[in-house]
N, C-alpha and C positions, 0 to 999 in steps of 0.2 A: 259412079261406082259406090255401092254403099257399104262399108265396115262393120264388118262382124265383132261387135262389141261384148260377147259374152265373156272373149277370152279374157278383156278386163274385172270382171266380177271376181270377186270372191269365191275360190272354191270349197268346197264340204271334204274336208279329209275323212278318210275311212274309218276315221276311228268317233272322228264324230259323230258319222251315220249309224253305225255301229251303237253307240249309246245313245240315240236321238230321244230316244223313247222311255229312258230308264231314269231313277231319280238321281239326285247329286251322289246320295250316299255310295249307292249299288256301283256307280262310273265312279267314281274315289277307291272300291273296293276289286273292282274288277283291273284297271289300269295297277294296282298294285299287284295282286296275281301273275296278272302277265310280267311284269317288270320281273316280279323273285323268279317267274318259271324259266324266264329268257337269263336269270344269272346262272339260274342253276343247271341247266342246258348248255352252257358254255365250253367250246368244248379247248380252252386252255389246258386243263389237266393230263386230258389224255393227247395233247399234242407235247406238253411236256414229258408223259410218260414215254412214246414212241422214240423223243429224243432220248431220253435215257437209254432205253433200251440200244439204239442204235452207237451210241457213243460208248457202252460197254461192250458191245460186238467189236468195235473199236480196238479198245483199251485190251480185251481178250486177244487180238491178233496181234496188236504189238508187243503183248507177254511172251507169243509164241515165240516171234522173230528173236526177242531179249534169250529168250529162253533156250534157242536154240543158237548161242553165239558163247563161242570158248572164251570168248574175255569177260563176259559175264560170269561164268562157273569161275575163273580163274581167279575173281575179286573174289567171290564169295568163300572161295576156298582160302583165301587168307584170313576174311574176314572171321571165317567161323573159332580162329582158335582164340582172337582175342575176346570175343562174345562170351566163347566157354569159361575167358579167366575170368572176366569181368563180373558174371553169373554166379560164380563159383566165389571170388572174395567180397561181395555184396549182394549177395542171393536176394535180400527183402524189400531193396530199396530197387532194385530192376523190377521186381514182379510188383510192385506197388506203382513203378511209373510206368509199366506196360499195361497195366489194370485200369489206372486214370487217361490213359490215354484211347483206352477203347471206349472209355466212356463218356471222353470227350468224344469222339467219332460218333457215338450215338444219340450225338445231342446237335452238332451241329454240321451241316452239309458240308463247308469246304475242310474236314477233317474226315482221314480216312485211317484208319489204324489196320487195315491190309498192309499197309507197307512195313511193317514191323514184324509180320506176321512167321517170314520167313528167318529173322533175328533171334524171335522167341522160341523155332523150334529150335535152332540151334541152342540155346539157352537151358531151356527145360523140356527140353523134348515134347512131343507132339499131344499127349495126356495131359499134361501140365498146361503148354500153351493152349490147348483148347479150353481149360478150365476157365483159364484167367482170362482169357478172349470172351465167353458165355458171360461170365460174371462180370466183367467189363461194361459190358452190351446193357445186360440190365441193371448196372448200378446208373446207367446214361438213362436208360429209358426212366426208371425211376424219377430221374433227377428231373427230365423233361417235362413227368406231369406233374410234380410238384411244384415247379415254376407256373405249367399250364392253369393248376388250380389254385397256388396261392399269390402270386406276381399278378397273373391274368395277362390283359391285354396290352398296358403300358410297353411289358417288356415284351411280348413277345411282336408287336408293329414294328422294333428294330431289325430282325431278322429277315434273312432274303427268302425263306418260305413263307411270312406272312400272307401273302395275297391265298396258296394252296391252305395254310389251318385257315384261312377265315370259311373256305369254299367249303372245305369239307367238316368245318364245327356246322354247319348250317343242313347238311346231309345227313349226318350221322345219329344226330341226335340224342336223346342222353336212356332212352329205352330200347335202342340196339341191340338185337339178339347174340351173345355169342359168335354163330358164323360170320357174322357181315365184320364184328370187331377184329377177329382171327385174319379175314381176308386182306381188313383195311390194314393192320400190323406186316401183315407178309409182303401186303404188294408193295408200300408205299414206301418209301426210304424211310429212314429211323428216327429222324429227329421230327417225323412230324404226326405221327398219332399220340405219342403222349404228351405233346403240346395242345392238342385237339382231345384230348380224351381226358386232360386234366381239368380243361376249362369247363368241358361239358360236365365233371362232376362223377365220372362212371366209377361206380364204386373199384377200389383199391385194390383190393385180392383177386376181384378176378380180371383186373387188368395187369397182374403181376403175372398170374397164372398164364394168360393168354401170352404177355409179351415173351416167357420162359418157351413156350412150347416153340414158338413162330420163330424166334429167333436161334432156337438148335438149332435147324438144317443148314442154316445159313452161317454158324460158327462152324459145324462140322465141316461142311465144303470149303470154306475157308483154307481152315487146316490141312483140309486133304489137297487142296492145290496147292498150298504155300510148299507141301513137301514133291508135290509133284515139277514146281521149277525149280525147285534147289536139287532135285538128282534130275532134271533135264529128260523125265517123262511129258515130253510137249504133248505128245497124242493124246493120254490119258488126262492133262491139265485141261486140252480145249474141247475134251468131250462132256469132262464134267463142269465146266465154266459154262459152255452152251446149253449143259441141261436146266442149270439153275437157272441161266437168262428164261431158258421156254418156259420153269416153272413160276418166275417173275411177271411175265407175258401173260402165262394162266391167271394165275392171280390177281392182277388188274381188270383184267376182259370181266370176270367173275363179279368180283366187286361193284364191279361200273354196273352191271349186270342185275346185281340186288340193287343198288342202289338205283337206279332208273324206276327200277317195279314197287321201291317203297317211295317215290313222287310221283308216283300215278294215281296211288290208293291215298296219299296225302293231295296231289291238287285238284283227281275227281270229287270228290263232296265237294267240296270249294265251288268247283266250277258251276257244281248242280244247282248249289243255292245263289249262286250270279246271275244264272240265266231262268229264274223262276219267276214268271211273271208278280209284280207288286201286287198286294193283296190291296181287292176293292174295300 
């Protein structure tokens, strides 16, 4: 019986074959390409993103359930008179700690300053809380690419978005048009474009401008639910909680969307010049 001894040999992986023919430099150049396109390809992001999504479809139904239970209205209705006195004999030192605290919310993930939200209408009414809720928001974003661009990378490795700003400094890039930066501010939670947008350098004003505008709809709906469960309008809370999810959804698809079509026009030339035979 004679033994088929090939399967002992050494085999040619693909990728060997692949570059059999090319010199060191062009296989040094090409294996890193492929390496950045397979990071940038990855699809953590938007597995991360679908879980958000899903975990605030979540969080929205069990507001409804909250919201629709008399011992809920029944706390809040005691609560609100002492809010009023409290508001009422230390007016600046509430609206200062409700203003740092949305701006801590916009700085880092496990801080949310929705749940204040319904505090402060009772406080200063709904004009006022949404002021100081907007102005919150981007005194956070502010503060986030100031760290982004003068901290950098030391401090921002401690943080549990680190892995997503490295992903998306790497995408983004520091000549960004307008739309893509607007998209990336609206879709993506808030502590992490101006940590990414700081580092990459995007000039100041119009990343003030952009984080103002993106981050209205998202104060105003805010506000208009926070009063929608305090008078125990559930239907009207989960219609416009699920619009803003779907305009959240929009927003990402989009993004992902540009961003895909500007690493194609970034890895095609790339690619062109890898697979261009070595000049004789």
């Amino acid at each position: 019986m004679s033994l088929n001894l090939s399967i002992l040999e050494p085999r040619t992986s693909p990728l060997a074959i692949a570059f059999a023919d090319r010199p060191d430099g062009v296989i040094r150049s090409g294996i890193f390409h492929a390496f950045a396109a397979s990071l940038i390809s990855a699809p953590r992001p938007k597995a991360s993103h679908h879980l958000r999504l899903v975990l605030l479809v979540l969080f929205v139904i069990g507001l409804c359930v909250l919201g629709s239970s008399s011992l809920f209205h029944e706390i809040l209705s005691r609560l609100q008179p002492a809010v009023q006195a409290e508001a009422t004999n230390h007016p600046l030192r509430g609206a200062v700690f409700f203003l740092l605290y949305a701006a801590l919310g916009a700085m880092l993930a496990f801080v949310s300053s929705s749940v204040l939200v319904p505090v402060a209408i009772y406080a200063w009414g709904e004009e006022k809380a949404f002021l100081l809720l907007w102005i919150g928001w981007l005194v956070g974003g502010i503060a986030s690419y100031g760290i982004g661009r003068f901290l950098g990378r030391p401090i921002l490795r401690r943080l549990s978005s680190a892995g997503q700003i490295a992903a998306y400094e790497r995408r983004i890039g520091t000549k960004a048009g307008i739309p893509l930066v607007f998209l990336f501010q609206l879709a993506m939670p808030s502590e992490i474009p101006g940590y990414v947008l700081g580092l990459l350098r995007y000039p100041f004003a119009r990343y003030l401008a952009i984080l103002a505008l993106a981050e209205l709809p998202y104060a105003i709906g805010t506000i208009f639910l926070g009063d929608a469960l305090m008078n125990g309008q559930m239907f009207r809370f989960a219609l416009v909680a699920l619009a803003g999810i779907a305009l959240l959804a929009y927003a990402f698809h989009h993004l992902h969307k540009l961003l895909e079509q500007s690493d194609r026009r970034v890895t095609t030339p790339t690619d062109a010049r890898v697979d261009d035979p070595p000049a004789s």
